[in-house]
N, CA, C and O atoms as a GROMACS GRO file, in nm:
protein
  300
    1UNK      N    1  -0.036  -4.404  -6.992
    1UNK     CA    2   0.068  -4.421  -6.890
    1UNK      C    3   0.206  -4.406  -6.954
    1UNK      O    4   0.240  -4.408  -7.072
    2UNK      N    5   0.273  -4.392  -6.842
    2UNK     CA    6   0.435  -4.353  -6.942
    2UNK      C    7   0.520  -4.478  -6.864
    2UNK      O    8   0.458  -4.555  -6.791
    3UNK      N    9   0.677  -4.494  -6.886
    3UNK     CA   10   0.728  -4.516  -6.862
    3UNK      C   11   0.857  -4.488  -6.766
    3UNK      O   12   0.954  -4.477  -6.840
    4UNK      N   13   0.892  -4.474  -6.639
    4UNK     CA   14   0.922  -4.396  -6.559
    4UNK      C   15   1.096  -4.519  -6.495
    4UNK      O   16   1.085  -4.621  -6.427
    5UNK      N   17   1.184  -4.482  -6.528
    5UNK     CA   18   1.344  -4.533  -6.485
    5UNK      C   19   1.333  -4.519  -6.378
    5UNK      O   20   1.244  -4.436  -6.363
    6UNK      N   21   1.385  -4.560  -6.250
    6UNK     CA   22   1.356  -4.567  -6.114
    6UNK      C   23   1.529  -4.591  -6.096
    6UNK      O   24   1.578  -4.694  -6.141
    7UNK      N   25   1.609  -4.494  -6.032
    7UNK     CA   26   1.739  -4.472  -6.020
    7UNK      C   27   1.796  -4.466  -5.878
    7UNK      O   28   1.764  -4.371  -5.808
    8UNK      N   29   1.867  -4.550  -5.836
    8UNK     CA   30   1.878  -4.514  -5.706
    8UNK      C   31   2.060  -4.486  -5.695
    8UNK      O   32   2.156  -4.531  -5.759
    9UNK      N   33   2.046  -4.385  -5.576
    9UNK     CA   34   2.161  -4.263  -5.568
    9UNK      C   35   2.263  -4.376  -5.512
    9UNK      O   36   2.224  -4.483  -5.464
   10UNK      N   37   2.424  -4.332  -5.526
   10UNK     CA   38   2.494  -4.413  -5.479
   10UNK      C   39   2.522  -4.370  -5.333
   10UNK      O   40   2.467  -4.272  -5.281
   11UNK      N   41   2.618  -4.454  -5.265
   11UNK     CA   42   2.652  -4.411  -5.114
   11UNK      C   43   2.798  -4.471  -5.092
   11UNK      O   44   2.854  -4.565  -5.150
   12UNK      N   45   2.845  -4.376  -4.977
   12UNK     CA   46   2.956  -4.388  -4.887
   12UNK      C   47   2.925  -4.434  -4.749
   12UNK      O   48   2.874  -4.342  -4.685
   13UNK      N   49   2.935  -4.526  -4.690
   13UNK     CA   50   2.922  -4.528  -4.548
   13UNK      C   51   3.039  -4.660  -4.513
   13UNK      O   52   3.075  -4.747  -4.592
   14UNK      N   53   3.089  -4.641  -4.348
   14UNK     CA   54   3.150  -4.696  -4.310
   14UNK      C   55   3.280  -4.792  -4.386
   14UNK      O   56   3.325  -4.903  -4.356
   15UNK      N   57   3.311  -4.708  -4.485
   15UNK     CA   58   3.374  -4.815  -4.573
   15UNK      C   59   3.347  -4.851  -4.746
   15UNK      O   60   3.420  -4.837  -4.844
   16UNK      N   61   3.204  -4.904  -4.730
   16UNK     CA   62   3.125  -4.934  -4.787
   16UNK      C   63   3.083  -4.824  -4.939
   16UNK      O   64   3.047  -4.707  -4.931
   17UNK      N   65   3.096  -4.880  -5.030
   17UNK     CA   66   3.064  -4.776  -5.123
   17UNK      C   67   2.978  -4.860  -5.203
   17UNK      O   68   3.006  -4.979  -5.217
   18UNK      N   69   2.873  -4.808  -5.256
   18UNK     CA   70   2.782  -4.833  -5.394
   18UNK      C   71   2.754  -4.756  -5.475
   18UNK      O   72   2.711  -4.651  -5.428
   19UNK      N   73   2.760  -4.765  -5.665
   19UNK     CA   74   2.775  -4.668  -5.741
   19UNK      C   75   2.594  -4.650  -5.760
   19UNK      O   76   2.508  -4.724  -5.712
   20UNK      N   77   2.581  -4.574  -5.814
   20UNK     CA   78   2.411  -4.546  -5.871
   20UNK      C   79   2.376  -4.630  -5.955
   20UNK      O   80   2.461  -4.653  -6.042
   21UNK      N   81   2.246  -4.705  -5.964
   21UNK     CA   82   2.211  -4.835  -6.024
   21UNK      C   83   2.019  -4.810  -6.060
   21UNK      O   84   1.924  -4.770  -5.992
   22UNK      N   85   2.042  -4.866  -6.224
   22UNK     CA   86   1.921  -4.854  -6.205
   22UNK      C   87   1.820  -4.977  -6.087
   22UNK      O   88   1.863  -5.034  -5.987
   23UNK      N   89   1.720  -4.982  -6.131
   23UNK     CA   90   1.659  -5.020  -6.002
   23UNK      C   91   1.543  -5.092  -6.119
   23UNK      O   92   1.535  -5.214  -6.135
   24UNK      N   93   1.496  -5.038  -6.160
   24UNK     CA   94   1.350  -5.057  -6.260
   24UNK      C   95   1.339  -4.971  -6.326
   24UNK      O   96   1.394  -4.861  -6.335
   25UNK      N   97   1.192  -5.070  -6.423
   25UNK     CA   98   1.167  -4.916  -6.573
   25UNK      C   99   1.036  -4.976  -6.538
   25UNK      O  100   1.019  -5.096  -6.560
   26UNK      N  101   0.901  -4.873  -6.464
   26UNK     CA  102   0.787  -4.924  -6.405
   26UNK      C  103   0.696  -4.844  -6.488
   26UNK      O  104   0.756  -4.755  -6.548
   27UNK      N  105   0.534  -4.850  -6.517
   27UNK     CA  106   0.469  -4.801  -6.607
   27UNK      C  107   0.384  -4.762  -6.519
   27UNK      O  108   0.333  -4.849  -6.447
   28UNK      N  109   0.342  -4.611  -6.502
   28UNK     CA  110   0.280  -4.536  -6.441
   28UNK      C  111   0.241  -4.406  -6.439
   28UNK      O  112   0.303  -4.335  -6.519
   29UNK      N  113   0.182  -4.367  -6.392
   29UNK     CA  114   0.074  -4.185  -6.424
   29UNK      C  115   0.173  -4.049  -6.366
   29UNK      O  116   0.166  -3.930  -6.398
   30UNK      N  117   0.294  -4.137  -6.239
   30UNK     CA  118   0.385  -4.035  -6.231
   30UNK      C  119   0.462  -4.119  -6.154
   30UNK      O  120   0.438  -4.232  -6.112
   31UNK      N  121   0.591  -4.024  -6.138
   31UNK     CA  122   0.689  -4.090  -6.028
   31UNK      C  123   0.671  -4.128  -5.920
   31UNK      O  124   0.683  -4.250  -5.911
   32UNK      N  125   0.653  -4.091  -5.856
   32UNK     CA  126   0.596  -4.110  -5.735
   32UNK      C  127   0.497  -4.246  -5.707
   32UNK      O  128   0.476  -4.291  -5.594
   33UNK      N  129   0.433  -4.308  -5.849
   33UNK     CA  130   0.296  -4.386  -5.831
   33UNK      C  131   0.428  -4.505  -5.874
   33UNK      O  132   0.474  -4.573  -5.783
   34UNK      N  133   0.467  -4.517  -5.980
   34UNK     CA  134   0.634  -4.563  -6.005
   34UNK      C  135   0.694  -4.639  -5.886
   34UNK      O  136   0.732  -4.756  -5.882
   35UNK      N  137   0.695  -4.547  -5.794
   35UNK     CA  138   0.781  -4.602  -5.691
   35UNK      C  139   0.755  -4.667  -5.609
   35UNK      O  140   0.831  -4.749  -5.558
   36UNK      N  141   0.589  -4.636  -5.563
   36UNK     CA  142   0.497  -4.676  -5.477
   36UNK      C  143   0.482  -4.825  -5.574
   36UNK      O  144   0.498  -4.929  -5.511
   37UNK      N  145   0.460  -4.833  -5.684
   37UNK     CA  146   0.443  -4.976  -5.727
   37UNK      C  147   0.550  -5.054  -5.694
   37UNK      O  148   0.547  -5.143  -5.609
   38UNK      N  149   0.681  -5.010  -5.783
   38UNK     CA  150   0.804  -5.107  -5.713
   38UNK      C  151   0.815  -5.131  -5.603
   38UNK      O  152   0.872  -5.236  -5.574
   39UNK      N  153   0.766  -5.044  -5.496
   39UNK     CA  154   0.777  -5.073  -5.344
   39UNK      C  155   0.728  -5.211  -5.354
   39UNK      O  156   0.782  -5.321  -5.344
   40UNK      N  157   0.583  -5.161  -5.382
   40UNK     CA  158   0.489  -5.245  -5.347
   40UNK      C  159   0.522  -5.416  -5.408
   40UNK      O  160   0.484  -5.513  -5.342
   41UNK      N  161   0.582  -5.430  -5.514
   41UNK     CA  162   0.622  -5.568  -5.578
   41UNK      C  163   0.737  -5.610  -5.541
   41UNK      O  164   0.798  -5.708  -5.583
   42UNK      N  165   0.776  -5.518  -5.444
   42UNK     CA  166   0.967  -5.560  -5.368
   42UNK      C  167   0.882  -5.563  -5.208
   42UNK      O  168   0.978  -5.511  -5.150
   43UNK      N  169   0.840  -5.570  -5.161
   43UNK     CA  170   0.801  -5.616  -4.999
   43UNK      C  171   0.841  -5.526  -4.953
   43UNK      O  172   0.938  -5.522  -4.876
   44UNK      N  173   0.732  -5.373  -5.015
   44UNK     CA  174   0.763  -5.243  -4.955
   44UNK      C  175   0.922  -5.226  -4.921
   44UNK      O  176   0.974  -5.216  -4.810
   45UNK      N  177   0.960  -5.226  -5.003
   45UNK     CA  178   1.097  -5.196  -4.987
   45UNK      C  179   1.205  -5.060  -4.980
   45UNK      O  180   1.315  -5.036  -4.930
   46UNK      N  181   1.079  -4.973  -5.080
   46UNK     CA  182   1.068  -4.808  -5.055
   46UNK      C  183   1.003  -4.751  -4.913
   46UNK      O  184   0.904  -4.782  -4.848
   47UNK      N  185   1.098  -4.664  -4.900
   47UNK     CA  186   1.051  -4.590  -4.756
   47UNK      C  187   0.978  -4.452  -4.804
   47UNK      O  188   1.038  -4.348  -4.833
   48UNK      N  189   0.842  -4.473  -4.807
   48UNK     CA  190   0.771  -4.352  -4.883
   48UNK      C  191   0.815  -4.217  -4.818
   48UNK      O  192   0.840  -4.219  -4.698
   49UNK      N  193   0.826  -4.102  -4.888
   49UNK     CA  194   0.839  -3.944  -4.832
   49UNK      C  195   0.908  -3.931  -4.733
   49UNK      O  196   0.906  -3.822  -4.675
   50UNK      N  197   0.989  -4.037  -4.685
   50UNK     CA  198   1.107  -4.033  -4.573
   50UNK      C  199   1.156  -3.893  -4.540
   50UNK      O  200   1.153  -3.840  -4.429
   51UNK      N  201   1.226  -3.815  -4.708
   51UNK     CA  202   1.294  -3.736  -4.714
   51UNK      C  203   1.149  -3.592  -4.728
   51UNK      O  204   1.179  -3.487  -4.784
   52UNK      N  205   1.069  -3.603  -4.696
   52UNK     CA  206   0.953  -3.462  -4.790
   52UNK      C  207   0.875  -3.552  -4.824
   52UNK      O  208   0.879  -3.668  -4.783
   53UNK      N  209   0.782  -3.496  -4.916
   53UNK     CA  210   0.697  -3.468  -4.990
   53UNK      C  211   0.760  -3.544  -5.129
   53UNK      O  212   0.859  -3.489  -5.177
   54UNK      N  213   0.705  -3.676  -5.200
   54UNK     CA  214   0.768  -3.725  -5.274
   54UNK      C  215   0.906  -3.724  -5.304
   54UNK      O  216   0.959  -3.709  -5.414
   55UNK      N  217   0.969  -3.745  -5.170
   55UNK     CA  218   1.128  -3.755  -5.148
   55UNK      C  219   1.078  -3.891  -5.108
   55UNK      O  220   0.969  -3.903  -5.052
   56UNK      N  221   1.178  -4.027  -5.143
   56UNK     CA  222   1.158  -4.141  -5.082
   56UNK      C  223   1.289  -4.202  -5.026
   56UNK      O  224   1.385  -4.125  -5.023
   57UNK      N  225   1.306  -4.318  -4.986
   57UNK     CA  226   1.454  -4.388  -4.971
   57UNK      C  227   1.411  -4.530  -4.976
   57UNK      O  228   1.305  -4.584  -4.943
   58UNK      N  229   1.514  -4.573  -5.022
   58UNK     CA  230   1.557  -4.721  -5.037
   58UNK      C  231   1.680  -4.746  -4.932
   58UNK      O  232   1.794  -4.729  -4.975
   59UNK      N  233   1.663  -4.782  -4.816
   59UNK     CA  234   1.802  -4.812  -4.741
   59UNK      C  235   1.871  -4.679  -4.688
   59UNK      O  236   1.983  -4.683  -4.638
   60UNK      N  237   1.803  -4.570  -4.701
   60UNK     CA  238   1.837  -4.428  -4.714
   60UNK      C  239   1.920  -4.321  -4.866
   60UNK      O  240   1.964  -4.208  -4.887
   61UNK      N  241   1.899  -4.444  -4.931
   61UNK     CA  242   1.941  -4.368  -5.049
   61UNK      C  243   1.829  -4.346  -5.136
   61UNK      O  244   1.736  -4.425  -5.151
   62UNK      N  245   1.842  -4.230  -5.194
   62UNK     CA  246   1.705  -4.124  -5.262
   62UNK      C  247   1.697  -4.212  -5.415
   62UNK      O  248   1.798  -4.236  -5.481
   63UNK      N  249   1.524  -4.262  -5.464
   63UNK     CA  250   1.524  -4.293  -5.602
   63UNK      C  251   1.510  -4.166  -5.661
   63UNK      O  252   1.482  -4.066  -5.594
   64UNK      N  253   1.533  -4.163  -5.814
   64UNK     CA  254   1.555  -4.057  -5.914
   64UNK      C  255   1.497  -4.116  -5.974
   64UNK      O  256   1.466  -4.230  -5.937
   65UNK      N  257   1.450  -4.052  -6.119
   65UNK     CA  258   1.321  -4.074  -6.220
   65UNK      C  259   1.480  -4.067  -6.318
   65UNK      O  260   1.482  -4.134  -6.421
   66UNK      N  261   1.589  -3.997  -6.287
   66UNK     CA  262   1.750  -4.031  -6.414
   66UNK      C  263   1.838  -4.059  -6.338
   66UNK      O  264   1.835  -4.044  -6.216
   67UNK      N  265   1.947  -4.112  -6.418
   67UNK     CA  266   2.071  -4.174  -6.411
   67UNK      C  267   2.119  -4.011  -6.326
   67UNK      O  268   2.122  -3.993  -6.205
   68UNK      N  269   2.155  -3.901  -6.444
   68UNK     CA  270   2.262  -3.791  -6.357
   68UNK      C  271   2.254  -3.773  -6.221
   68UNK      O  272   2.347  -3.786  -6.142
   69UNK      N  273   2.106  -3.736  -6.190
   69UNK     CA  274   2.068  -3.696  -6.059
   69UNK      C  275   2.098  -3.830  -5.966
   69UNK      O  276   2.133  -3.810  -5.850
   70UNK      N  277   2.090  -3.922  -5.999
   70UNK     CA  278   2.142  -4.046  -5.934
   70UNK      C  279   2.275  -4.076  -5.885
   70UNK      O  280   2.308  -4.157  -5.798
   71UNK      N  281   2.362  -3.980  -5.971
   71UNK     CA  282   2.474  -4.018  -5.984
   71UNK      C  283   2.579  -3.916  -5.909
   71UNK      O  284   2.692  -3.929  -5.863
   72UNK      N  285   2.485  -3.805  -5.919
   72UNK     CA  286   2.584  -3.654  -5.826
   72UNK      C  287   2.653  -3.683  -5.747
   72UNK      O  288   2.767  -3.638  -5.740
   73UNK      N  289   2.573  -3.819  -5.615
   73UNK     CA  290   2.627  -3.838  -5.520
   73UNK      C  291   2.692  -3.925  -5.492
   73UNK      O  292   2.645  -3.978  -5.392
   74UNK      N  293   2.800  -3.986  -5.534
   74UNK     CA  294   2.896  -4.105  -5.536
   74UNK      C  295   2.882  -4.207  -5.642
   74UNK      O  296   2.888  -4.327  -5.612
   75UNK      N  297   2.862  -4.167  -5.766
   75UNK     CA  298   2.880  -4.170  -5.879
   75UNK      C  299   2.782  -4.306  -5.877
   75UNK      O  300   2.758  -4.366  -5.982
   0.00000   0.00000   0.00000
């Protein structure tokens, strides 16, 4: 199993801003299984494939497996 950073993207809304934050460092066979665990130990707190096909959201903001890609969108 590897080790997989769980990154979630920042946001703009109504005011409201949040920068990109990690989230967790979860041990698993891929990202996706990663996320589905943290869901699962946060009271499903991930919104599975919301966005696609192993696209997910947290609150509507997308997790990342890195910081950059996390960060494109409102730092």
């Amino acid at each position: 199993m590897k080790k997989f950073e769980i990154w979630c993207e920042g946001f703009s809304v109504t005011g409201n801003i949040g920068k990109a934050f990690l989230m967790d460092i979860v041990e698993a066979e891929s990202f996706d299984e990663a996320v589905k665990k943290y869901s699962e130990s946060h009271g499903n707190s991930i919104d599975m494939n919301r966005f696609g096909a192993g696209r997910h959201s947290n609150w509507g903001c997308e997790p990342f497996d890195n910081e950059a890609d996390a960060r494109k969108s409102f730092g």
